[in-house]
C-alpha positions as CSV (number, residue, x, y, z in Angstrom):
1,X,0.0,0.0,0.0
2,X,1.5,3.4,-1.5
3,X,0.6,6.6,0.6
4,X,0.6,9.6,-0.7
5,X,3.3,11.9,1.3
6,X,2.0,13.3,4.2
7,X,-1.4,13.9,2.9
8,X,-4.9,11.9,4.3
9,X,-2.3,11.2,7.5
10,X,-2.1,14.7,9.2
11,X,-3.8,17.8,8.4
12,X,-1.3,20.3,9.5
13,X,2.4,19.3,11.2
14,X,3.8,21.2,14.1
15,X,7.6,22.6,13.7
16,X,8.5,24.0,16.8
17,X,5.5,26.6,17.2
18,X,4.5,27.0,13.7
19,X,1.8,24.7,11.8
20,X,2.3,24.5,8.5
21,X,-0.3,22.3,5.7
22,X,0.5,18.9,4.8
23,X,0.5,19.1,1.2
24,X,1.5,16.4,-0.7
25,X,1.6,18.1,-4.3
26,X,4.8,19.4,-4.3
27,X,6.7,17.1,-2.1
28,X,6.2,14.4,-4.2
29,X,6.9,16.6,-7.7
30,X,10.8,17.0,-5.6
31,X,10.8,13.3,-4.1
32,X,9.3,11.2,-6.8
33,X,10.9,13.4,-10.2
34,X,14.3,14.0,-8.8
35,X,14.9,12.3,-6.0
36,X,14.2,8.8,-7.4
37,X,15.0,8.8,-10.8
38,X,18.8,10.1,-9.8
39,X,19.4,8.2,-6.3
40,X,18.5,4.9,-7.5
41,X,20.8,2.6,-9.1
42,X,20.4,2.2,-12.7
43,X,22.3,-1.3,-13.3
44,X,21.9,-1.7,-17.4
45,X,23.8,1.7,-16.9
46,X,26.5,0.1,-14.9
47,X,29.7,-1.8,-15.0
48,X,28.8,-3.9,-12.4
49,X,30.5,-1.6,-9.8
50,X,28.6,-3.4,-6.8
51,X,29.7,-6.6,-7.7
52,X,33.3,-6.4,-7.7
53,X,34.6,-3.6,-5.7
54,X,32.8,-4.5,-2.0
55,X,34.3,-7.6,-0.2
56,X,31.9,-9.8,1.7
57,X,32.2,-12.8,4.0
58,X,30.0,-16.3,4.4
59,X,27.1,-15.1,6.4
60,X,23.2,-15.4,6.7
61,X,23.7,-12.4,3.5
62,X,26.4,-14.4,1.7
63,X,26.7,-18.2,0.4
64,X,30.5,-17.6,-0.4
65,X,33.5,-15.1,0.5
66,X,34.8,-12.9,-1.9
67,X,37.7,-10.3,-1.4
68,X,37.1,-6.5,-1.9
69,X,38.1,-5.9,-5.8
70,X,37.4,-9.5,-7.0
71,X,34.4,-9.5,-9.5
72,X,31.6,-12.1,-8.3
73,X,31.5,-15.6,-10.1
74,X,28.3,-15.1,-11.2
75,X,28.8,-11.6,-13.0
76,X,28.5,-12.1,-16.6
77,X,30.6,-10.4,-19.7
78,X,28.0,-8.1,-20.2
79,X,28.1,-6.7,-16.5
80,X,24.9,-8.6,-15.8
81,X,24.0,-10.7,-12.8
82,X,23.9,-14.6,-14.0
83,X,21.2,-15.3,-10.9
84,X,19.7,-12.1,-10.5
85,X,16.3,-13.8,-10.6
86,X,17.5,-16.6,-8.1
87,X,19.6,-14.1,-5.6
88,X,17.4,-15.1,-2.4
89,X,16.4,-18.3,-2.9
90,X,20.9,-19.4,-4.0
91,X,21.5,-17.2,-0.5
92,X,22.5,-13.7,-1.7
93,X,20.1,-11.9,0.2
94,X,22.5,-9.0,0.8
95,X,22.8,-8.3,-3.1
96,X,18.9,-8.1,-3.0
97,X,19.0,-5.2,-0.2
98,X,22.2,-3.1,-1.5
99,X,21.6,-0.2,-3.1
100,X,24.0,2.4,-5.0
101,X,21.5,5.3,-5.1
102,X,22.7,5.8,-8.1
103,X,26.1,5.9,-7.8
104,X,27.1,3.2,-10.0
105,X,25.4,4.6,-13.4
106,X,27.1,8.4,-12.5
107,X,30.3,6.7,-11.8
108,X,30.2,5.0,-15.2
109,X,28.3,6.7,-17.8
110,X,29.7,10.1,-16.5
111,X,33.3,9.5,-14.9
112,X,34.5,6.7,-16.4
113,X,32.6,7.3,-20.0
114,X,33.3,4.1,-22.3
115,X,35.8,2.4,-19.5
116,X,35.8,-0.2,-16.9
117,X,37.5,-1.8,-14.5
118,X,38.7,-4.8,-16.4
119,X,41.1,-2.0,-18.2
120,X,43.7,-2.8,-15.4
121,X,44.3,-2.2,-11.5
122,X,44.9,1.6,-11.8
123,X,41.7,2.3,-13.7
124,X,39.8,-0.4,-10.9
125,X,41.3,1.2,-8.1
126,X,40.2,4.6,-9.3
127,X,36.4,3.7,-10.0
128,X,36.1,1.8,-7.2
129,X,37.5,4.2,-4.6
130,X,35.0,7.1,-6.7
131,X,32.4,4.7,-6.7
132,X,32.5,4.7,-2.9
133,X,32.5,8.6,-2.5
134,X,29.5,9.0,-4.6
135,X,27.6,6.7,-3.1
136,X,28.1,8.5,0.3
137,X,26.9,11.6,-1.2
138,X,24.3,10.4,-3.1
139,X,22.8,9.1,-0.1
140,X,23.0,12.4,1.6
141,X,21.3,14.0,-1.1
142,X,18.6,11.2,-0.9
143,X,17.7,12.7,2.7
144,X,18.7,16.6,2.3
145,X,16.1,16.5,-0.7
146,X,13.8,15.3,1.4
147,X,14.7,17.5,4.4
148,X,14.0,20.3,1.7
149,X,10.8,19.5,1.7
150,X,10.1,18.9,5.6
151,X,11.9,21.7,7.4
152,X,8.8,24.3,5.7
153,X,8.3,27.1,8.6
154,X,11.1,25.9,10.5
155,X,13.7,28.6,9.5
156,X,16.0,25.8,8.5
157,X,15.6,25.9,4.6
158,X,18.4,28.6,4.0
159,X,20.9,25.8,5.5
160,X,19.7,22.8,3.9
161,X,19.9,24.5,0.4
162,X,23.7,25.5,1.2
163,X,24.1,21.5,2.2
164,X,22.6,20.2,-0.8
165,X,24.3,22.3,-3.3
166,X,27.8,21.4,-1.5
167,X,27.1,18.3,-1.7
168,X,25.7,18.3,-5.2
169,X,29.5,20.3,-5.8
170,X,31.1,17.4,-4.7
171,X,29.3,14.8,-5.9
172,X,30.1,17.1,-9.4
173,X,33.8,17.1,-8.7
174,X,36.2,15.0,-11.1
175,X,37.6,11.2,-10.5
176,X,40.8,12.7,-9.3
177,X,39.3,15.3,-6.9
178,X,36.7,12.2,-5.8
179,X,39.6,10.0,-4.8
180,X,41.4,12.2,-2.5
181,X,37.7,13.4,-1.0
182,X,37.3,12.4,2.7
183,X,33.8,13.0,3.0
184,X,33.6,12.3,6.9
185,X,33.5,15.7,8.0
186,X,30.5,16.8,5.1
187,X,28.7,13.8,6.9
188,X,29.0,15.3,9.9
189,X,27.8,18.5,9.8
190,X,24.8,17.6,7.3
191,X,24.0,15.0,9.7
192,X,23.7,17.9,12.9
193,X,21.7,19.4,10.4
194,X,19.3,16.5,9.2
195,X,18.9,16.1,13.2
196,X,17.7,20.2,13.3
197,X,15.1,19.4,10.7
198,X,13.8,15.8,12.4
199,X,13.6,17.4,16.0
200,X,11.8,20.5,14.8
201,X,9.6,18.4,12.7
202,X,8.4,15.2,14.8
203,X,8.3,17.6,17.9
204,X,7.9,15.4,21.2
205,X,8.2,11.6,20.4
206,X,10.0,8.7,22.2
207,X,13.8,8.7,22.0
208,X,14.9,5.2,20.6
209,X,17.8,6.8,18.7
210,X,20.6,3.9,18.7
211,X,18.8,1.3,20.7
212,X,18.9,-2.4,21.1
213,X,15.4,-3.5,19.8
214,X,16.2,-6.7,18.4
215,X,13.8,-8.7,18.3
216,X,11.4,-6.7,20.4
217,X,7.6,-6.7,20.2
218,X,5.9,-3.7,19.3
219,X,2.8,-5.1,17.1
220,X,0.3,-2.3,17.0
221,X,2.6,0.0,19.2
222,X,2.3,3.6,18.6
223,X,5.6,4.9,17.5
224,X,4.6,8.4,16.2
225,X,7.1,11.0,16.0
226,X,9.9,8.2,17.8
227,X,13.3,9.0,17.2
228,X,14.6,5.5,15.8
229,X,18.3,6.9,14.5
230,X,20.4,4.2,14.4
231,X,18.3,1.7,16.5
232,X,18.3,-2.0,15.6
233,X,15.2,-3.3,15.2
234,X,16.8,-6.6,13.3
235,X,13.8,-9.1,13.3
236,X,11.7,-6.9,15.7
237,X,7.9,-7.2,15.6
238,X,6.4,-4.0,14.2
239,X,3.5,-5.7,12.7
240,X,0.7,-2.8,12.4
241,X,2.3,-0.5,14.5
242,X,2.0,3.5,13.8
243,X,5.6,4.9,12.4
244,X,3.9,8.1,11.3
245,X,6.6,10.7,11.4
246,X,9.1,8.9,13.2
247,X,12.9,9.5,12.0
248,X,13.9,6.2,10.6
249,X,17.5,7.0,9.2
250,X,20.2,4.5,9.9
251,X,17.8,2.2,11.6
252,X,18.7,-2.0,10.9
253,X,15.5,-3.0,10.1
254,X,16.7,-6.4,8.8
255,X,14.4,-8.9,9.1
256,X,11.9,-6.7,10.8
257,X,7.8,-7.4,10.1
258,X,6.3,-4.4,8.7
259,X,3.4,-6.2,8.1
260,X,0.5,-4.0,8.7
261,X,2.8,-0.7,9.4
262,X,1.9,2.6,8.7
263,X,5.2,4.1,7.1
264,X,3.5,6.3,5.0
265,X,4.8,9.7,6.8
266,X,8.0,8.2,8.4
267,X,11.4,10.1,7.9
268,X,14.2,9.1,6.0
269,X,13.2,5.5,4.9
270,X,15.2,4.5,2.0
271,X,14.5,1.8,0.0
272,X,17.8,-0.5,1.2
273,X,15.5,-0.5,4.6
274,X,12.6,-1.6,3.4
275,X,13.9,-4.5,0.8
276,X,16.1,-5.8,4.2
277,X,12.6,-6.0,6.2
278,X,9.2,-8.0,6.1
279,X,6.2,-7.1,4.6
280,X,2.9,-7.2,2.7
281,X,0.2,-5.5,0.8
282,X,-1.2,-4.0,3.7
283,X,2.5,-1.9,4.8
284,X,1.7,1.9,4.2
285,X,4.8,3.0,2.2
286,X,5.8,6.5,0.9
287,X,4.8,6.8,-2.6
288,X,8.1,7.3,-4.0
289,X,9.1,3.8,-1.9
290,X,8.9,0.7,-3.7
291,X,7.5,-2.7,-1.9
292,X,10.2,-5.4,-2.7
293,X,9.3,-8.2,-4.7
294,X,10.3,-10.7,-1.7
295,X,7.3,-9.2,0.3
296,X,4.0,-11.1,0.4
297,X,0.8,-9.9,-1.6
């Protein structure tokens, strides 16, 4: 179940003092035609970044190890995935939940413009270290775009434009300048910044930020406005329980049943969250969220 951002949830939102309309209309023209199209991975527009530069071990995510800069047995000449169809079900569930946001097609149709990695170690070394930059920045720009769009009346908007256009410079910056990029710091400060907008926007609300909820029942719990940065709800039960503006970045929501949950307003939810968790046709996602194919009807 798609819900349309904010609206049909809330009538107005409190920032600080000021209440401010929930209107959908242009926060989805910014989330759904920008946001989406450029921070999600495009992988017929990719060299298969993802599947040789990270390194992974035999887990519960993995069937098999495979060092960091080693392409995976099952990527194919054409930088396609032999199983991609049969990922979950051969034990690759961490392939099915990783997510470039977009990274991968900028990296190669724009960087690295007719190359690859297979050119030699030099030219490897150099898209994959790029590769990783850009993906950190793209996924700050997946939440400053949306912060955009959430801080309205909370005298925040001046800042967040300044953040996303730095960021936008960097992400803009050429391979060499990439490689040499330590994006820590930008991280950060946007991050201070992205915790400004949340406050001011979800008001008073239950401070979970960082906590141990593995595992941990909250079926029908009302979770409004919680501050869930960082927390680890791995395999938690959140079956039909209210997440309505609560601030949902960084939270481990593998395995986690959203079965029945009311996302529709939560903050920060990417889609890396939601294809690591449970769920069905009766989740309320953001509209510009997809519900993974894994999830039941």
């Amino acid at each position: 179940m798609l819900r349309e951002p904010l609206a049909g949830v809330v009538g107005m939102l409190v920032c600080g003092d000021v209440e401010w309309p929930a209107s959908a209309g242009g926060r989805r023209c910014m989330i759904e035609g920008v946001l989406v199209r450029a921070l999600r991975g495009a992988c017929g527009e990719c060299v298969g970044l993802c599947c040789v530069g990270p390194g992974f071990v035999k887990s519960a995510d993995f069937p098999i190890n495979k060092a960091a800069g080693e392409p995976c047995r099952h990527l194919r000449d054409d930088f396609r995935c032999g199983i991609h169809d049969q990922l979950r079900p051969r034990g690759f569930v961490g392939c099915t939940v990783y997510d470039c946001f977009g990274a991968g097609q900028r990296v190669s149709q724009e960087m690295f413009p007719g190359r690859d990695w297979r050119e030699g170690p030099g030219t490897a070394q150099a898209m994959f270290a790029v590769f990783n930059v850009v993906r950190e920045l793209h996924e700050l720009l997946w939440y400053l775009r949306e912060a955009v769009e959430l801080e309205a009346g909370c005298g925040l908007r001046a800042e967040l434009l300044a953040a996303r256009e730095k960021t936008e410079r960097l992400a803009d910056s050429d391979a060499e300048t990439q490689r040499g990029l330590d994006v820590t710091p930008h991280w950060q400060e946007t991050n201070a910044l992205l915790i400004r907008v949340s406050e001011a926007v979800r008001g008073k609300g239950r401070n979970l930020r960082g906590a141990d909820l593995m595992g941990k029942h909250f079926r029908g719990a009302d979770l409004r406005r919680a501050n869930l940065r960082g927390a680890y709800l791995i395999g938690a039960d959140l079956r039909g329980a209210d997440l309505g503006l609560a601030d949902l970045i960084g939270a481990d929501l593998r395995g986690a049943d959203l079965r029945g949950a009311d996302l529709g307003t939560a903050l920060f939810v990417t889609q890396p969250q939601l294809d690591a968790a449970k769920g069905d046709s009766s989740t309320t996602l953001p509209s510009w969220l997809t519900p993974p194919a894994h999830w039941a009807a």
